[in-house]
N, CA, C and O atoms as a MOPAC input file, in Angstrom:
PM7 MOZYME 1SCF
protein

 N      8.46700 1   -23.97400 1    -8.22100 1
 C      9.65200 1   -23.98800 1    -7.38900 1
 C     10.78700 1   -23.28600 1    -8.13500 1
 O     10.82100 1   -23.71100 1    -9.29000 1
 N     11.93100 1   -22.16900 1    -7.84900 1
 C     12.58300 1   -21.64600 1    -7.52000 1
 C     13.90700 1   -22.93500 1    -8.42600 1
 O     14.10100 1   -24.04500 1    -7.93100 1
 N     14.34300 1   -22.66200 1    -9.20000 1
 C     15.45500 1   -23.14500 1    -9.81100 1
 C     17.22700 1   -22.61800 1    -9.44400 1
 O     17.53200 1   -21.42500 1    -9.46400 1
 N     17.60000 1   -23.02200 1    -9.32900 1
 C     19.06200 1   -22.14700 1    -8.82000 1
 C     19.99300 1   -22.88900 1    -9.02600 1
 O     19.57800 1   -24.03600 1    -8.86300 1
 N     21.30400 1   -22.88700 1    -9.36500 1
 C     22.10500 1   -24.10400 1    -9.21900 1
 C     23.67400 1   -23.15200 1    -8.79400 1
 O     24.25300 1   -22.31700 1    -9.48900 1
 N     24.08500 1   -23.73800 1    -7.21100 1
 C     25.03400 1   -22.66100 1    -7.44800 1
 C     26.36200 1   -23.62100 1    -6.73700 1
 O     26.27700 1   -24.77600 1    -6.32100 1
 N     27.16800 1   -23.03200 1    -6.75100 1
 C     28.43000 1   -24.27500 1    -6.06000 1
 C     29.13000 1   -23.72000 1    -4.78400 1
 O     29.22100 1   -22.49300 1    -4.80500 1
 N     29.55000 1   -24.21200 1    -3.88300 1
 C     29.90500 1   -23.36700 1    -2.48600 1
 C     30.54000 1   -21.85100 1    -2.65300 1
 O     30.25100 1   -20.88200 1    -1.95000 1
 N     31.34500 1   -21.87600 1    -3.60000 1
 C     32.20900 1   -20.51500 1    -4.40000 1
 C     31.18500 1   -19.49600 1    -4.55300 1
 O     31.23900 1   -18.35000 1    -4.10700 1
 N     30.05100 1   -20.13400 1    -5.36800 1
 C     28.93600 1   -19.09100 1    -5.94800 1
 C     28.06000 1   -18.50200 1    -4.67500 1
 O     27.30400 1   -17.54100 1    -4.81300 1
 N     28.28100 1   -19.30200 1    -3.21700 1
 C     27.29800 1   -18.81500 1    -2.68800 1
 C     28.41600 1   -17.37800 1    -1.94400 1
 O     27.87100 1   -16.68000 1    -1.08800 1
 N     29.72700 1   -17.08600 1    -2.28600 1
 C     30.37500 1   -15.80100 1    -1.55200 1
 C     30.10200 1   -15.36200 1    -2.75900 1
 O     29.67900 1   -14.50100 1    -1.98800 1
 N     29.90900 1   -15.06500 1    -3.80500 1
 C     29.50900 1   -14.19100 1    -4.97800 1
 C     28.54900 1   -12.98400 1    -4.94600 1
 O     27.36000 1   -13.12800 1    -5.23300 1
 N     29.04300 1   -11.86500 1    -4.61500 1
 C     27.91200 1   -10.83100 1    -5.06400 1
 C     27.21100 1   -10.87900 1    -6.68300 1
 O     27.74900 1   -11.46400 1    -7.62300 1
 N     25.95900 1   -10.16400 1    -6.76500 1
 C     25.48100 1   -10.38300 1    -8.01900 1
 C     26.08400 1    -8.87300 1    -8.94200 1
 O     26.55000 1    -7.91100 1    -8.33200 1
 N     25.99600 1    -8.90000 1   -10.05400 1
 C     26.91500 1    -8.01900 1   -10.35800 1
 C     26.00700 1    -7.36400 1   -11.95800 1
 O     26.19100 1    -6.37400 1   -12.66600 1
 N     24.91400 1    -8.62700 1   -11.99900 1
 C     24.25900 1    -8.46300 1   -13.41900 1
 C     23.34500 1    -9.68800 1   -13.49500 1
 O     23.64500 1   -10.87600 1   -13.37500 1
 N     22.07300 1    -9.07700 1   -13.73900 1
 C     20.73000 1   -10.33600 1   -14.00300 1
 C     20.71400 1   -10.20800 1   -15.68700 1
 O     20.49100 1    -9.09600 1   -16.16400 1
 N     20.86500 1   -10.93600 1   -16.25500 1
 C     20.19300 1   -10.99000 1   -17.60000 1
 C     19.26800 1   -11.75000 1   -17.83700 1
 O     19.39700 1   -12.97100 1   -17.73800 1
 N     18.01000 1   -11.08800 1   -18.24400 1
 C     16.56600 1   -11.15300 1   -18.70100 1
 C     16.60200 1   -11.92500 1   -20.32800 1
 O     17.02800 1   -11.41100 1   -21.36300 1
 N     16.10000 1   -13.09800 1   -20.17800 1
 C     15.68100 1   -13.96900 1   -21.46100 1
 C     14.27400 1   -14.19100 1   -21.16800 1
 O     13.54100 1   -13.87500 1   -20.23000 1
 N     14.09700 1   -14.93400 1   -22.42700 1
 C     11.69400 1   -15.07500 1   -22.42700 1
 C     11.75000 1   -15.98900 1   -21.63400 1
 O     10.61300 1   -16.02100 1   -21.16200 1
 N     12.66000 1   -17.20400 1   -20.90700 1
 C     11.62300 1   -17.61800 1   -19.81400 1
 C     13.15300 1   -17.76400 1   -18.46700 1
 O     13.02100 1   -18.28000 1   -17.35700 1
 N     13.88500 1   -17.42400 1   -18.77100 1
 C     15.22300 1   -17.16800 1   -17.46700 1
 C     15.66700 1   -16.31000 1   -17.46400 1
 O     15.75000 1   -15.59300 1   -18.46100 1
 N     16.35800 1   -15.90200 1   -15.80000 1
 C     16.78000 1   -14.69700 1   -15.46300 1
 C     17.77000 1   -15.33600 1   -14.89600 1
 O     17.56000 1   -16.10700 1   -13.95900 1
 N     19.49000 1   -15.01400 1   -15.58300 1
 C     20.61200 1   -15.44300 1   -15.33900 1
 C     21.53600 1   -14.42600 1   -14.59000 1
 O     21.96000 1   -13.39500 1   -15.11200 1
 N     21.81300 1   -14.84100 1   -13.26900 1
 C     22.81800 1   -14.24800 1   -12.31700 1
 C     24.05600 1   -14.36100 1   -12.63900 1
 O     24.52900 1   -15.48500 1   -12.80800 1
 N     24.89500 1   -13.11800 1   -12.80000 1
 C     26.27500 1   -13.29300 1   -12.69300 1
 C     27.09500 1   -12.45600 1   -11.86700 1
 O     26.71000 1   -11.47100 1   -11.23700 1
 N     28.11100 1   -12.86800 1   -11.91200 1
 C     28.71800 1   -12.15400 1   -10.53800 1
 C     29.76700 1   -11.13800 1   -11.06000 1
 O     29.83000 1   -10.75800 1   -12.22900 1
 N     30.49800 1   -10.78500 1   -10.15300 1
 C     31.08200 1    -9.22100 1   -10.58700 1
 C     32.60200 1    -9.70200 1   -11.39200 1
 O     33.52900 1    -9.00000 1   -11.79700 1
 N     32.46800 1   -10.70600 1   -11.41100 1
 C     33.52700 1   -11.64500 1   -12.60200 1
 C     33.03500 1   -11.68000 1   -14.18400 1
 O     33.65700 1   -11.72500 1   -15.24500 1
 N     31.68300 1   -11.64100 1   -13.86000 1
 C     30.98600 1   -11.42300 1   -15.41000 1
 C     31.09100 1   -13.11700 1   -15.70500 1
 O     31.06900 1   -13.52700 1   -16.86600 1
 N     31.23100 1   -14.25200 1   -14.29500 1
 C     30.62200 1   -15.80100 1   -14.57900 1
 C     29.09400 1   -15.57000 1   -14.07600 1
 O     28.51300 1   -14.91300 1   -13.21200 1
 N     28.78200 1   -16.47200 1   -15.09800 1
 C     27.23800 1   -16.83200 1   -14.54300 1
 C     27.00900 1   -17.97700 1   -13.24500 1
 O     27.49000 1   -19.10800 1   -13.17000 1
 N     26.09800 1   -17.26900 1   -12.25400 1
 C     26.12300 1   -18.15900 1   -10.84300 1
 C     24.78700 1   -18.79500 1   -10.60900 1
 O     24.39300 1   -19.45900 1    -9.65100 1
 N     24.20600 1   -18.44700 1   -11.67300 1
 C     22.84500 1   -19.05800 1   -11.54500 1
 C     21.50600 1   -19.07300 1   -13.10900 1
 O     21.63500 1   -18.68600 1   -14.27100 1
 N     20.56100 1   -19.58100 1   -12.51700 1
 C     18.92100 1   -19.27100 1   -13.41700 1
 C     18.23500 1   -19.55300 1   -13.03800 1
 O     18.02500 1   -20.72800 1   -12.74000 1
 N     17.14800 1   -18.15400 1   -12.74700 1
 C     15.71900 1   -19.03400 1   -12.03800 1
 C     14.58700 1   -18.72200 1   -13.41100 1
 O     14.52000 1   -17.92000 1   -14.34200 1
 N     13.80100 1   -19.85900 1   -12.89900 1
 C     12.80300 1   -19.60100 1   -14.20400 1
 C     12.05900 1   -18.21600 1   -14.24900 1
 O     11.96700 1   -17.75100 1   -13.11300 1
 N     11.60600 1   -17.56900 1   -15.03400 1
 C     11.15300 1   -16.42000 1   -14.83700 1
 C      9.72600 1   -17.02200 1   -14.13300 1
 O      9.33700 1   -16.37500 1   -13.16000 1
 N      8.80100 1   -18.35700 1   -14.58500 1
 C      7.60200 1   -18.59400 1   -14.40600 1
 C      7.35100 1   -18.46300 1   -12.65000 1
 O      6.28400 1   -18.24000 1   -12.07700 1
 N      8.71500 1   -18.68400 1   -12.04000 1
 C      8.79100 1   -18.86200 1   -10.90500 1
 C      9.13000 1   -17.72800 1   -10.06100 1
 O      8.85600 1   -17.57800 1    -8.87000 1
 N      9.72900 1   -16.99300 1   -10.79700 1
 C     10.30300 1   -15.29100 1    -9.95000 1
 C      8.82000 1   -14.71100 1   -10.21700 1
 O      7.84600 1   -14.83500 1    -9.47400 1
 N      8.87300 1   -14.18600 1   -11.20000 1
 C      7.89000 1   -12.91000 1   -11.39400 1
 C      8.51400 1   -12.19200 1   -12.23800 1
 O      9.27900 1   -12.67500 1   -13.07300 1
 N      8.21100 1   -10.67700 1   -12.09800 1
 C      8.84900 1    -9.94100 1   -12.95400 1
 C     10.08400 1    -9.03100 1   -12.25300 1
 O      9.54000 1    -8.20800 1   -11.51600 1
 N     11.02500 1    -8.93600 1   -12.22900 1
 C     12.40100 1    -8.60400 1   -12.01400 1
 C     11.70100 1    -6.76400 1   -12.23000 1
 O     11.28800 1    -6.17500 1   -13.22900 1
 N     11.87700 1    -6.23500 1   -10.42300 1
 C     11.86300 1    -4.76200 1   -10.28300 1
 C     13.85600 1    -4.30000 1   -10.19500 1
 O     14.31300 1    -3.21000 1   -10.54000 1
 N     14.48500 1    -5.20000 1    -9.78000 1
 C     15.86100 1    -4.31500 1    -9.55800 1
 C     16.91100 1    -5.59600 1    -8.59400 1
 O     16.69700 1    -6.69200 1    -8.07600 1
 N     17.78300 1    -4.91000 1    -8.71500 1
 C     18.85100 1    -5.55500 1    -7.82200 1
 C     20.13600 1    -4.72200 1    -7.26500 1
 O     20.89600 1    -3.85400 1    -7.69300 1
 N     19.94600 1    -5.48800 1    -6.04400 1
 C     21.60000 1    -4.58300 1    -5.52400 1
 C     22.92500 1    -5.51400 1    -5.32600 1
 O     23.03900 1    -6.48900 1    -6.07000 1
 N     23.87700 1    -5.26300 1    -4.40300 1
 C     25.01200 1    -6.33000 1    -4.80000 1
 C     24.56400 1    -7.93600 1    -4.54200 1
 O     24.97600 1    -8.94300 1    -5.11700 1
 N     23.70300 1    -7.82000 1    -3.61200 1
 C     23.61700 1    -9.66000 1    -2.68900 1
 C     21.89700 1    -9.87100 1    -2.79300 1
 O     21.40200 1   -10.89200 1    -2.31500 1
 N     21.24100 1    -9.07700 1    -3.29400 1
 C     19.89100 1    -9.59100 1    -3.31500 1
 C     19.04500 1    -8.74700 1    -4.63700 1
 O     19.40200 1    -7.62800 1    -5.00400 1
 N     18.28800 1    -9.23300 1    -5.04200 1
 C     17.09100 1    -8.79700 1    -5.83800 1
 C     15.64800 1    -8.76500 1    -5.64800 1
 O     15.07900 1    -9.11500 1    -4.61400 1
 N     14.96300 1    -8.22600 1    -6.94100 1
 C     13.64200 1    -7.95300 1    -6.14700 1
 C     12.25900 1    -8.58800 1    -7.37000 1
 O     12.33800 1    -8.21300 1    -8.54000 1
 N     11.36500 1    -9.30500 1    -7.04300 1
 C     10.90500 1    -9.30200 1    -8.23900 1
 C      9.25900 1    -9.64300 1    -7.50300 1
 O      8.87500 1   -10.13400 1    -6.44100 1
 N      8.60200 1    -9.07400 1    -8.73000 1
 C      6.77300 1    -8.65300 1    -8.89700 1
 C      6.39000 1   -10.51300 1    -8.95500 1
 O      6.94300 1   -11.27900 1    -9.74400 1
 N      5.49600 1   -10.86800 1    -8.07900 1
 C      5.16600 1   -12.26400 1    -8.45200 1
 C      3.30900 1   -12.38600 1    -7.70200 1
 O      2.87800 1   -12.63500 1    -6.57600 1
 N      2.56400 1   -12.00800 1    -9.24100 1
 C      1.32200 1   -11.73000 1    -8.57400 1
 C      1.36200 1   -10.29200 1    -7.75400 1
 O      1.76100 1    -9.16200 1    -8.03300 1
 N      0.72200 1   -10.93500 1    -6.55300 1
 C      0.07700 1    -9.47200 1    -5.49000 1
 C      1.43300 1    -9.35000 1    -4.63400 1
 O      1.50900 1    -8.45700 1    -3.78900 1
 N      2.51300 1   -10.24300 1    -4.84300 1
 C      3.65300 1    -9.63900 1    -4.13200 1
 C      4.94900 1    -9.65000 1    -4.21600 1
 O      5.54500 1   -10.68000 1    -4.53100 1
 N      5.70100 1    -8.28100 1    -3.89500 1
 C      6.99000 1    -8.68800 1    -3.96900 1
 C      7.45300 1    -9.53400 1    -3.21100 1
 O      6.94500 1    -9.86400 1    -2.13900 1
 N      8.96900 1   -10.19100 1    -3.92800 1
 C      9.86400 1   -10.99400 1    -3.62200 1
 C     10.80100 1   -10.39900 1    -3.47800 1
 O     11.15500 1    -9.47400 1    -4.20900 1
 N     11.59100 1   -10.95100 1    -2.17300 1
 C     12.95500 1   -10.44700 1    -1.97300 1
 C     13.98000 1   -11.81700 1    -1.18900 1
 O     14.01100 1   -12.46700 1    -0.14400 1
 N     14.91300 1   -11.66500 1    -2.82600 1
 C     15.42700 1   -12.94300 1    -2.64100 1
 C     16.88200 1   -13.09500 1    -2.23500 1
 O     17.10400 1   -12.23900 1    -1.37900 1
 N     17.76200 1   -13.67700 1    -2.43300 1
 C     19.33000 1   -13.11900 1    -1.74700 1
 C     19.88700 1   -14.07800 1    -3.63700 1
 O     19.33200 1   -14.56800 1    -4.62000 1
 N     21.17300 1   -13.84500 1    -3.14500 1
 C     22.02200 1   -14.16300 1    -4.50700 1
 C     21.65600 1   -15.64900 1    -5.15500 1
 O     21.55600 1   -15.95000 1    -6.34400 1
 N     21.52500 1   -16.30900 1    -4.21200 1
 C     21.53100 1   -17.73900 1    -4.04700 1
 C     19.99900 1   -18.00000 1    -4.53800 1
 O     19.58400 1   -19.12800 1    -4.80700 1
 N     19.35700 1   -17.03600 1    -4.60700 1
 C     17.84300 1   -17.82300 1    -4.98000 1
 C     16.74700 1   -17.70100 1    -4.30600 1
 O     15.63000 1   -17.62300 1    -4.81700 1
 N     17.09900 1   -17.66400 1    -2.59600 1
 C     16.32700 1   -17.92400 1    -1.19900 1
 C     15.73300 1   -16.67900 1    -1.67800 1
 O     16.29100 1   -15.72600 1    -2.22200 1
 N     13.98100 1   -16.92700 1    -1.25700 1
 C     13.03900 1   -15.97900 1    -0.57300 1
 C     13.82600 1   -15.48700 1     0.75900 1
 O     14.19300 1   -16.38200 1     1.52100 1
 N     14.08800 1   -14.27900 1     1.07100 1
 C     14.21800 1   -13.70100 1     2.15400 1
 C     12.88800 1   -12.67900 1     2.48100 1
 O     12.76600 1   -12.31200 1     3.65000 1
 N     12.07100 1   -12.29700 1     1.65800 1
 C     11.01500 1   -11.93800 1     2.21500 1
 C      9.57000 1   -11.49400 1     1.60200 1
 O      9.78200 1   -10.37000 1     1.14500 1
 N      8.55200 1   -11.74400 1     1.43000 1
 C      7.26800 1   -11.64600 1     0.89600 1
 C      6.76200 1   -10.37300 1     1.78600 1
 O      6.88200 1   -10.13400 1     2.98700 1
 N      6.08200 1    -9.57300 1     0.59900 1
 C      5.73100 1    -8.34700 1     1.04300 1
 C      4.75700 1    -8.05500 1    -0.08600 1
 O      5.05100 1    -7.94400 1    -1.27600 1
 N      3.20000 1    -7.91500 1     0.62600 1
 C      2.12200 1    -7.63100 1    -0.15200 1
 C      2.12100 1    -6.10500 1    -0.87500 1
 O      2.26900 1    -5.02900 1    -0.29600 1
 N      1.93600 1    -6.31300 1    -2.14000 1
 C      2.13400 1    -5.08600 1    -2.98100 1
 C      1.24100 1    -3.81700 1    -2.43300 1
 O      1.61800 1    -2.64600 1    -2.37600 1
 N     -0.06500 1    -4.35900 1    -2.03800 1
 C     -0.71200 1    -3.30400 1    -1.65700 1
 C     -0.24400 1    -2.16100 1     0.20200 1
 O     -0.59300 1    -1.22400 1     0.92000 1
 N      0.64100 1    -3.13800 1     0.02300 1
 C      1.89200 1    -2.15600 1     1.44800 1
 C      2.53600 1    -2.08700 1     0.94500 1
 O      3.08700 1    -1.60400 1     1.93400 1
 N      3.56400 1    -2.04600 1    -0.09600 1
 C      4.37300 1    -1.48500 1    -0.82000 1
 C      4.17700 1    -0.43200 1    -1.61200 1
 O      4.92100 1     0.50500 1    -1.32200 1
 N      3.72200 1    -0.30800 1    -2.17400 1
 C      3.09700 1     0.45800 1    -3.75400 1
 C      4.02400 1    -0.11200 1    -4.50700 1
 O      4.45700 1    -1.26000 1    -4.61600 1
 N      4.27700 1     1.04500 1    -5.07300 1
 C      5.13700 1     0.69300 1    -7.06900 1
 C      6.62400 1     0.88600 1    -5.93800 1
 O      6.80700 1     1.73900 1    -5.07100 1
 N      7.62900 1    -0.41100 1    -6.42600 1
 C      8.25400 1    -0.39600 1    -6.38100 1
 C      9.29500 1     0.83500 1    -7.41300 1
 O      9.14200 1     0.69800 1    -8.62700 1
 N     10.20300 1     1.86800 1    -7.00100 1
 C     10.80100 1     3.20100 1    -8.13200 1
 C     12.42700 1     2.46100 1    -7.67400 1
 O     13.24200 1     2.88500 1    -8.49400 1
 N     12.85500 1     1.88000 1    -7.04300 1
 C     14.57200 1     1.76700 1    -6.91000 1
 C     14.92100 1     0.93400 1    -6.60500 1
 O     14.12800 1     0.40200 1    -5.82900 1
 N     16.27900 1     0.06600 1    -6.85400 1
 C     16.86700 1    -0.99300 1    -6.15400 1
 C     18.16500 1    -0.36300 1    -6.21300 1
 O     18.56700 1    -0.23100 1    -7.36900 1
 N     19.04400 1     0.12100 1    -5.19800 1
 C     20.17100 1     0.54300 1    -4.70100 1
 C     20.41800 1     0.29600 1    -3.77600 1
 O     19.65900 1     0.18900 1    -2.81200 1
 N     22.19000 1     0.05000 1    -3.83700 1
 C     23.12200 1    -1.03900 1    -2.93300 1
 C     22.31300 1    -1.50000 1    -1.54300 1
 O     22.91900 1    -2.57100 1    -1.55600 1
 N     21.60100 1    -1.59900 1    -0.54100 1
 C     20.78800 1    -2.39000 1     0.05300 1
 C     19.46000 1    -2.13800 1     0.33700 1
 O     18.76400 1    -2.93800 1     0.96200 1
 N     19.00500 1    -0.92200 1    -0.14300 1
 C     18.28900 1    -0.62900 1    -0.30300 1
 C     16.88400 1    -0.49200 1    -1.45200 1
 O     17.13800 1    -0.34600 1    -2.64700 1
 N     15.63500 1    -0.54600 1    -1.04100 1
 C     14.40000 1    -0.83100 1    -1.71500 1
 C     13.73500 1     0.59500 1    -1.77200 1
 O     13.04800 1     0.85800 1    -0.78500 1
 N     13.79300 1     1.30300 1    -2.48300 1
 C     12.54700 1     2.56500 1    -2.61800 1
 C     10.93700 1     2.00300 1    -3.31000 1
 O     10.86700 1     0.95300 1    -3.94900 1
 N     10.01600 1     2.68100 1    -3.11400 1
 C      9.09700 1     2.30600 1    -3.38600 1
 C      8.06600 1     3.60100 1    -3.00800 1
 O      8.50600 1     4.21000 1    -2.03300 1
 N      6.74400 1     4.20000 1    -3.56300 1
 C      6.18400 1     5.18400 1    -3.75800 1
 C      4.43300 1     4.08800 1    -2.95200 1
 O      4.07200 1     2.91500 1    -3.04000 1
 N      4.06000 1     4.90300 1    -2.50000 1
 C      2.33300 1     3.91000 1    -2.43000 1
 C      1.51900 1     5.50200 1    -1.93900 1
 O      1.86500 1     6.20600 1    -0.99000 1
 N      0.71000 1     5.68900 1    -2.61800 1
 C     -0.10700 1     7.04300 1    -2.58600 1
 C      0.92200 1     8.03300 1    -2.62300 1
 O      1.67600 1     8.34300 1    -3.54500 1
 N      0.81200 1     8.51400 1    -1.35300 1
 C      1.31500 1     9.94000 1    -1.66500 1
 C      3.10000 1    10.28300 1    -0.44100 1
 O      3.71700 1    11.22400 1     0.05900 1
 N      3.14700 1     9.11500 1    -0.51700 1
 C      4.46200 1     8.60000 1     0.31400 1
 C      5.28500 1     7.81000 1    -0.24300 1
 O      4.81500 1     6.94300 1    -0.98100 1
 N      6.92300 1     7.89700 1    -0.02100 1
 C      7.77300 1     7.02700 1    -0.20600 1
 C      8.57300 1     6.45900 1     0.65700 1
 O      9.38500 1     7.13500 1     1.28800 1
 N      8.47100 1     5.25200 1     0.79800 1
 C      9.38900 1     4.11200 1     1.45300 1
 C     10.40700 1     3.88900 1     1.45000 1
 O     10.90500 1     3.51100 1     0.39000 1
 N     11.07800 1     3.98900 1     2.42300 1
 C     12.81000 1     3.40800 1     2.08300 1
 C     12.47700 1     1.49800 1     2.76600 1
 O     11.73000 1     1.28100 1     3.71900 1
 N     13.13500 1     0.52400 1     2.09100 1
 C     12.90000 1    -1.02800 1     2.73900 1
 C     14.47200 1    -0.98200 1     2.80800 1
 O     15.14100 1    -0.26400 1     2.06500 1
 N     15.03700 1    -1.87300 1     3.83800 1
 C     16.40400 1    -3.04000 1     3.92600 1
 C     16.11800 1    -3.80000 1     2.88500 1
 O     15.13400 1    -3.58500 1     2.17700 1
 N     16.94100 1    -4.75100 1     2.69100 1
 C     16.98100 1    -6.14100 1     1.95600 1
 C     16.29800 1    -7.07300 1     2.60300 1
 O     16.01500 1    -8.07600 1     1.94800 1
 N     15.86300 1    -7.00600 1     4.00100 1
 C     15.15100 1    -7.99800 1     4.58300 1
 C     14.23500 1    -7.43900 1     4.74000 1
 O     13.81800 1    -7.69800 1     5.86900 1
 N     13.21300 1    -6.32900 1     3.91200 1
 C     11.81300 1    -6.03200 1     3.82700 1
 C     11.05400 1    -5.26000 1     4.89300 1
 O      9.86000 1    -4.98000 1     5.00100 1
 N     12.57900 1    -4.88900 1     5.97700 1
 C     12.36400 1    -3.53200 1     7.04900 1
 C     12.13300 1    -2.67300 1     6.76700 1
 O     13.14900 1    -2.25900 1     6.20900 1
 N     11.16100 1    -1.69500 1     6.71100 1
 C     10.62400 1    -0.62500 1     6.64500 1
 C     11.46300 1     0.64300 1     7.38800 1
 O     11.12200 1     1.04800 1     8.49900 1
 N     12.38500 1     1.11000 1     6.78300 1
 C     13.48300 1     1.99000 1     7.16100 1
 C     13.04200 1     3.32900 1     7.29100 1
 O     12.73600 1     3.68900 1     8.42800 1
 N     12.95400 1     4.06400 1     6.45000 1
 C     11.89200 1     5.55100 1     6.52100 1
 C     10.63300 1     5.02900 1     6.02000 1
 O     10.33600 1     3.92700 1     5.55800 1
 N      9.97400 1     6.07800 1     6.22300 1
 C      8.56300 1     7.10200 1     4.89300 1
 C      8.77900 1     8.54500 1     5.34400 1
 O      9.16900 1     9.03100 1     6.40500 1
 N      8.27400 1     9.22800 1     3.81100 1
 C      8.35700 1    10.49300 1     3.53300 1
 C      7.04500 1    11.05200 1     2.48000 1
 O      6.62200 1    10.57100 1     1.42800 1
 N      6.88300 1    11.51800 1     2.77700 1
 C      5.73100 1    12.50700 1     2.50600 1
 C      6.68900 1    13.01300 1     0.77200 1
 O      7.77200 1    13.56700 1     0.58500 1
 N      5.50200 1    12.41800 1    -0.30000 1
 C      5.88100 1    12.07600 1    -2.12100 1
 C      5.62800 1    13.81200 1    -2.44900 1
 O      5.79000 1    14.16600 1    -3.61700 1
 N      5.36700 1    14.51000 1    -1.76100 1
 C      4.98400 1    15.89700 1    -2.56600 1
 C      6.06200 1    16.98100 1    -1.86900 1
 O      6.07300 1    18.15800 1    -2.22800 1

């Protein structure tokens, strides 16, 4: 389970900076306070972040979570490919010989032909 601890204030907080330790990944906001920690055992591995959500490798799938912690959306890696970007709401991602543009809510916005 998903660790988070945030206070009504923290939930209008954009994220502004994840810092990566050996077993937490600490949210802070564009104040440079810390608004959160989820266990890493529980995220996965941290691909990127934009102002209000992040993205992270957990097993066979990405996670896409909002500031606060919440899963906003599970998306099997093998429809994704390699996640390549996390910019302001947007998800890039490469799978064969195509690249993906995603929303933050795991909408499939473009594809484009990788060559």
């Amino acid at each position: 389970m998903t660790m988070l601890t945030l206070g009504a204030q923290a939930q209008r907080q954009q994220i502004s900076y994840i810092e990566e330790t050996k077993y937490w990944y600490y949210v802070y906001d564009e104040a440079g306070k810390k608004i959160g920690g989820l266990s890493r055992s529980s995220v996965g591995d941290l691909k990127g972040w934009g102002s209000d959500f992040f993205v992270a490798k957990y097993y066979s799938f990405y996670r896409i979570y909002d500031a606060k912690g919440k899963v906003l959306k599970a998306m099997n890696v093998s429809d994704v490919g390699e996640i390549v970007g996390v910019s302001g709401n947007t998800i890039t991602s490469r799978c064969g010989s195509w690249i993906f543009t995603w929303n933050k809510e795991g909408k499939k916005m473009s594809a484009r032909s990788a060559n």
